[in-house]
N, C-alpha and C positions, 0 to 999 in steps of 0.2 A: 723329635722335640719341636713344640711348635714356638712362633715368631715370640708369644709371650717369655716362654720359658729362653731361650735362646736370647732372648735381650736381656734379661734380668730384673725387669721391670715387673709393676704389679700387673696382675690380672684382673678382672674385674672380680671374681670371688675376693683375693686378698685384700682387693681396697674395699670392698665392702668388710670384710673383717676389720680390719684399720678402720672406719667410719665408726663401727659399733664401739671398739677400743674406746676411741675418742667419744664417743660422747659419754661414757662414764670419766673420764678423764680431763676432760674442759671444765673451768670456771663455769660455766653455766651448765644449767639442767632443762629440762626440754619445757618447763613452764617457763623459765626466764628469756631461752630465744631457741626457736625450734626450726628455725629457716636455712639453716646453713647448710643445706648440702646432706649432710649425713644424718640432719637433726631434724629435717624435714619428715613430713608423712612417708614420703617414696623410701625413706631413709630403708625400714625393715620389710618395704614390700616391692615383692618382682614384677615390678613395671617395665624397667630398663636397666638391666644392672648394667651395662657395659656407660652408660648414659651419666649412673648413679656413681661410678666407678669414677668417674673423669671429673666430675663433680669434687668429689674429694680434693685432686688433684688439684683441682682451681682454687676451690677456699682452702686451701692450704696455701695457694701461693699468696690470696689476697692477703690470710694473715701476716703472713711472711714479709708483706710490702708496709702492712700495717696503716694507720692513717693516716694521711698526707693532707697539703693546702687542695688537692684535687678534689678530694669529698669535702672539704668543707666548701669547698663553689659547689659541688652537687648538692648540697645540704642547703644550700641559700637557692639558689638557680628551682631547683624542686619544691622546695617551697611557696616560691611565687606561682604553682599552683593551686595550692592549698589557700593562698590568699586571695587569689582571683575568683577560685569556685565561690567560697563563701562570699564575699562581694557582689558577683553577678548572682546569687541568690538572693540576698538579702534588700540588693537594691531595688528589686520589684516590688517588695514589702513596705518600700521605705517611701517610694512613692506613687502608690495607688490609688490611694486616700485624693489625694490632689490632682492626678494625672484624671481619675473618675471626675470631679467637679468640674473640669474643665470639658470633658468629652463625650461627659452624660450614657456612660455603655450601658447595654442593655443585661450585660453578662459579667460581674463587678469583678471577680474573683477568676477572671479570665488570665492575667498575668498570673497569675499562680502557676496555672497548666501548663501555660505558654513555655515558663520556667525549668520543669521539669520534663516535658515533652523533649524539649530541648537538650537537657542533659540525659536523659536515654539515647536519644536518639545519637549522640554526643560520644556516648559511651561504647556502645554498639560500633559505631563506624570507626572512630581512630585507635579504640582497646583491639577490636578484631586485624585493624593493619599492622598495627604494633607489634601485636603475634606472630605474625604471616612476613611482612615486609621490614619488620625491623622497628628498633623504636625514635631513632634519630628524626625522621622526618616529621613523625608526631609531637614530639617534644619539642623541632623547632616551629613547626608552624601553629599549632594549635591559638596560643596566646594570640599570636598575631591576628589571626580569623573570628577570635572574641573579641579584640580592641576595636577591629573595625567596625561590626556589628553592635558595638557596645556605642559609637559616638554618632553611628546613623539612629541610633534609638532617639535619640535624646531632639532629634527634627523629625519624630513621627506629628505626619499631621491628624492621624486617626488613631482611635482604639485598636483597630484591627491590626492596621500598620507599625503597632508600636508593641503588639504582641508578638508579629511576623518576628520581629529584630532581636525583642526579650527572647525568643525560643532560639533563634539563629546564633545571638552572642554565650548563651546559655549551650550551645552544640558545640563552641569550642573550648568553653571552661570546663566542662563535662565530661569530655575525651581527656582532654591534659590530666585530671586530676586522678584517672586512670593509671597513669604513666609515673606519675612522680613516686610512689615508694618503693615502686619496680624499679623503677631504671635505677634508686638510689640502694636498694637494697644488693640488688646485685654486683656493685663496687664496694658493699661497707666488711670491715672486716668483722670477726663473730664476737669477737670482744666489745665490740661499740654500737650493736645494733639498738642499743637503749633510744640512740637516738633517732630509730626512724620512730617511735614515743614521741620522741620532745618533738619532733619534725612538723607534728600538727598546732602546735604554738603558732603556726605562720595562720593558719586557718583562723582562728583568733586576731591575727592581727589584719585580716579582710574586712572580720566583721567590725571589727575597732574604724576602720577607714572607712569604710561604709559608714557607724555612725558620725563620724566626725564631718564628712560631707553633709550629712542628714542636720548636723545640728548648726554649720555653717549656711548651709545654703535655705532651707527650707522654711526657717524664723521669718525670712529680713525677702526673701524672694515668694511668696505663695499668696495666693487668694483665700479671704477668709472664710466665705460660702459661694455655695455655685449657682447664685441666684446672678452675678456678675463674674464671673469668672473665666478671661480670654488669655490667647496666651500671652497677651502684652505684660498682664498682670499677676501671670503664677511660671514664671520661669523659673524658680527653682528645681523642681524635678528633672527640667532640660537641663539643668548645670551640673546635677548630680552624674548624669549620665556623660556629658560633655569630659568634666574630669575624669569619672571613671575610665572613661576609653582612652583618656591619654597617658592614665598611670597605666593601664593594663598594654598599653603601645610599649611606653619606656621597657618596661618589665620584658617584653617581647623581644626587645631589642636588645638588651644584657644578654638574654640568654644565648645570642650565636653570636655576642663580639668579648662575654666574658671569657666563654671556653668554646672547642667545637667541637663536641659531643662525639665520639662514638660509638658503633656499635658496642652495647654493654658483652664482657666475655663469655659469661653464661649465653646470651643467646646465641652468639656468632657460633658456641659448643654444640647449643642444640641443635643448631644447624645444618652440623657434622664441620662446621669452617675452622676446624685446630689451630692451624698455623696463625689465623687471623688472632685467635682469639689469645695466643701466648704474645703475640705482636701489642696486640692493646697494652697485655699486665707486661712488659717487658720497656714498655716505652713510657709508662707513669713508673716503674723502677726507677730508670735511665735518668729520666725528668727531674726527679726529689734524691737521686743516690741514694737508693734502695735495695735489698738483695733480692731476688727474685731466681729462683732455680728451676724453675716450668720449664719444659722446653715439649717440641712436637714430639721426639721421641717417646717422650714419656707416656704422653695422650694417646697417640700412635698404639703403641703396648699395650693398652686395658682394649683395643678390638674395635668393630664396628659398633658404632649404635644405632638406634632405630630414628635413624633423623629425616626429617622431610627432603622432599628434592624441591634444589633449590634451580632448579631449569627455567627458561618462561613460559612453557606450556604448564610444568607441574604448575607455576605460580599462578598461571591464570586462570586454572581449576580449584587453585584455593580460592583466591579471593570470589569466586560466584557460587562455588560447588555446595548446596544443604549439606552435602555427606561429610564434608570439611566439619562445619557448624556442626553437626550431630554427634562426630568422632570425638570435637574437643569436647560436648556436654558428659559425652560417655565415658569420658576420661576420668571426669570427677569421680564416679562409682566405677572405681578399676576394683577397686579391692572394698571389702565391707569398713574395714578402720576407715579409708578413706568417701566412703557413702555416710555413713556416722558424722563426720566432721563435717560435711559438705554440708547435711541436711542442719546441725545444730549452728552454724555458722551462717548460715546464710538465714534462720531464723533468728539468729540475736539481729540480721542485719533488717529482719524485716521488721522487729518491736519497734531499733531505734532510726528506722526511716518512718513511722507514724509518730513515734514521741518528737523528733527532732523540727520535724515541718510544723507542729501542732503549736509547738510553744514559739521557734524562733521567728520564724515566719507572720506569725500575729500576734509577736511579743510587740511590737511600739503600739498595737491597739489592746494591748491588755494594759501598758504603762499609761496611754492616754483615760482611759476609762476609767480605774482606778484611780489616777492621778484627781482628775476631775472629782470625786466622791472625796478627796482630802483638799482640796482647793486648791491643786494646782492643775487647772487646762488648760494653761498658754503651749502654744507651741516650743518655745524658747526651752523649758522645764523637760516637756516629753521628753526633746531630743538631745539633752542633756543626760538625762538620766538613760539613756536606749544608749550612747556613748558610753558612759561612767560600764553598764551594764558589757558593754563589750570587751573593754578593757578588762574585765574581769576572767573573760574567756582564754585570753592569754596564758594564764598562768597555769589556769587545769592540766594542759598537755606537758606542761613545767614539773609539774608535782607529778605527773604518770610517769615521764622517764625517767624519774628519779626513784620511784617508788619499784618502777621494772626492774631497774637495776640491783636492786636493796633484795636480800632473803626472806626478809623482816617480810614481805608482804606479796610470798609466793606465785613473784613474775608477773606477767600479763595476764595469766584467768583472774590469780587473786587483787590484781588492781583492778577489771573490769567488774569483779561482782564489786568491791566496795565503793567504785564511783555509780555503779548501778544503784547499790541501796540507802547509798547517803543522798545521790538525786532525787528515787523517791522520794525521803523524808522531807525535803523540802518543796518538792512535787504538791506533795499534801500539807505541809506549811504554809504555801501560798494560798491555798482557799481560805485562808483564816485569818489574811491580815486586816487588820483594824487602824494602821496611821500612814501615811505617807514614807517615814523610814521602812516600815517594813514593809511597804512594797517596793523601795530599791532594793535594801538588804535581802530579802531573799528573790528577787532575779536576779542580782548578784553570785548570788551561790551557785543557783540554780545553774548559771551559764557555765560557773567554774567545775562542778561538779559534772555537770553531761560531759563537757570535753573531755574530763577524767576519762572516761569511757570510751565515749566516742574515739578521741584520739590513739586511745589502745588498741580499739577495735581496729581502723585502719592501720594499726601496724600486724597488729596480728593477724591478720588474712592473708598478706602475701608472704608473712615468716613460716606460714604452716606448712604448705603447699612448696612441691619442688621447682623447679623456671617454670615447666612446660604447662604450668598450673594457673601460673601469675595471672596472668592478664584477662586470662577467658572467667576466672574466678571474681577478678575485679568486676569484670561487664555484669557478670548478672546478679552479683550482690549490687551492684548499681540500681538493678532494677527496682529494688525494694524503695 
């Protein structure tokens, strides 16, 4: 009789039976949340069942703990990436127009690059340590290494110097916002994943702060034309940046004096680190007087799994080794269900990474230009309305978790086709306005209805995919 049988403990065959049970048997269905462990892609395919087996075991216990004040500081704490990325995106948008008058570049639409250069490059380096080394260190420092870069922006004496910074502050907004629906994903229980949906509201409220800077600072501090325009006379865009970097400081700093992060349990699992990771859910039990019945035994019981070694030679071979990088791409096509998924997902991610930059990105010079054909081109007006228009953002990812949640509107795919096709219609609404309201009112929409999407879509990318999925899938739909 072997160790499995002689414990009495599942095997990894039965808790894979038990997984299948369960998900005809849960409140949800695998459109409404498909991340949990036995509900994921790896759910019905033999990648790891011993891996897959222990999985169960763990979101069982999470449900068991249920949700706690813990995730709701995850829920806030992760968030403030989602508000910093959109921020350090937009605020290169917000002042380019003015930062050019003063510095006369030869290459106008260079902060653009700078922007996104930056968050690949952003993506790529702390999504791949996150994997490999864990996600605690990512998640504290990242914020911090965009705040810095974020307030030396704003004393660039050149164009060139002031892209260097945008790309640089833009590397650690970029990385972070990798991390945040992973790390929170992997603590929420399966009943409440609606809310890594609502989670992108924080995104929304970046771009809110970002206008609101824009329309504080850049009225009453800018240069009119750049026939006279020094920096004595257009400090506004440096004050945008000024405060940015000291909210994205504060933010930085919550995060390692509100809680102090753990390694999440899923990964310390895939690890092969059991004890560790029953330690984590055993100690946020403890914490809230929670039940929690995991123990090593039990993990111990379903077998060995296929976990990396966690040595510092193996470790030094991950982080420099191609074959490392190749394994985990090869990973994505283990199985053809999950070659299908990979390819159809990361092409929704590649539509709304051209729809997304096209509009947001040179939305205050579609509101100025327009504006101006109704008689309003004061600056005061633009950035009033690029405000109003943000705050509208907010609420899209409001209405998606509530709609994920609802039967009524067949989970995550059927909330992403309908904020998909209602965006179009106002996609093609906006070429045809003729007054000054209707060019708020439908950017308005416009902003609320992409996030419908948008924010679904970053939820459901890491709900599909099992842990070992998470993060290497983040990085290269990043790329898009």
């Amino acid at each position: 009789m072997d160790v499995e049988q002689s414990a009495g403990m599942f095997s990894a065959a039965e808790a894979a039976e038990v997984g299948k049970k369960k998900q005809s048997d849960r409140f949800f269905d695998e459109d409404r949340s498909v991340g949990h462990g036995e509900n994921d892609l790896l759910g019905g395919e033999k990648v790891d069942a011993v891996l897959a087996a222990k999985m169960i075991l763990v979101n069982d216990a999470i449900d068991e703990i249920g949700f706690t004040p813990h995730h709701w500081k995850l829920f806030c704490l992760n968030g403030f990436g989602y508000a910093v990325d959109s921020l350090i995106l937009l605020i290169q948008s917000i002042i380019s127009v003015q930062a050019q008058k003063e510095f006369h570049p030869g290459y106008s639409t260079g902060l653009t690059i700078a922007v996104y250069v930056g968050m690949l490059v952003g993506a790529i380096f702390w999504g791949f340590s996150a994997d490999i080394i864990g996600r605690r260190f990512a998640f504290n420092v990242s914020l911090f290494v965009s705040s810095v870069f974020t307030v030396v922006a704003g004393a660039s004496p050149s164009w060139v110097t002031l892209g260097l910074f945008v790309c640089l502050s833009a590397f650690g907004a970029g990385g972070n916002l990798v991390l945040d629906t992973t790390v929170f994903l992997e603590y929420l229980p399966s009943r409440d994943q609606w809310l890594l949906t609502l989670m992108a509201a924080w995104w929304g409220l970046g771009q809110l702060i970002a206008g609101l800077f824009a329309w504080g600072f850049l009225p009453n501090f800018s240069c009119e034309d750049d026939t006279n325009c020094t920096r004595a006379n257009n400090q506004g865009w440096r004050y945008i940046w000024y405060t940015s970097g000291a909210f994205v400081f504060v933010l930085s700093v919550l995060r390692i004096t509100i809680i102090r992060l753990e390694e999440t349990p899923k990964f310390l699992l895939a690890e092969g680190k059991d004890a560790d990771a029953v330690r984590v859910l055993q100690n946020i039990a403890t914490k809230y007087k929670r039940p929690c019945s995991l123990t090593v035994e039990r993990l111990e019981a379903c077998g060995m799994s296929q976990t990396r070694s966690t040595t510092a030679t193996g470790l030094s071979q991950r982080l420099i080794s191609p074959k490392e990088v190749l394994h985990h791409l090869h990973g994505l096509y283990a199985t053809r269900k999950m070659g299908w998924s990979t390819t159809l997902v990361w092409f929704s991610w590649l539509l709304i990474g051209l729809a997304y930059p096209l509009y947001n990105v040179f939305l205050p010079s579609y509101l100025a230009t327009r504006g101006a054909k109704f008689g309003e081109s004061s600056q005061y007006i633009t950035w009033r309305n690029y405000a109003i228009n943000n705050t509208c953002s907010i609420f899209g990812p409001v209405l998606a978790g509530f709609m994920c949640r609802s039967r009524w509107f067949w989970g995550r795919r059927g909330t992403m086709i309908i904020g998909a096709l209602v965006t179009m219609v106002f996609f093609f609404c906006y070429t045809q306005v003729r007054t000054a309201s209707q060019n708020l009112g439908f950017t308005c929409a416009i902003s609320f209805c992409l996030n419908i999407y948008y924010g679904t879509l970053y939820a459901y990318t890491p709900e599909v995919w099992s842990l070992h999925f998470h993060l290497r899938l983040r990085i290269i739909f990043r790329l898009d």
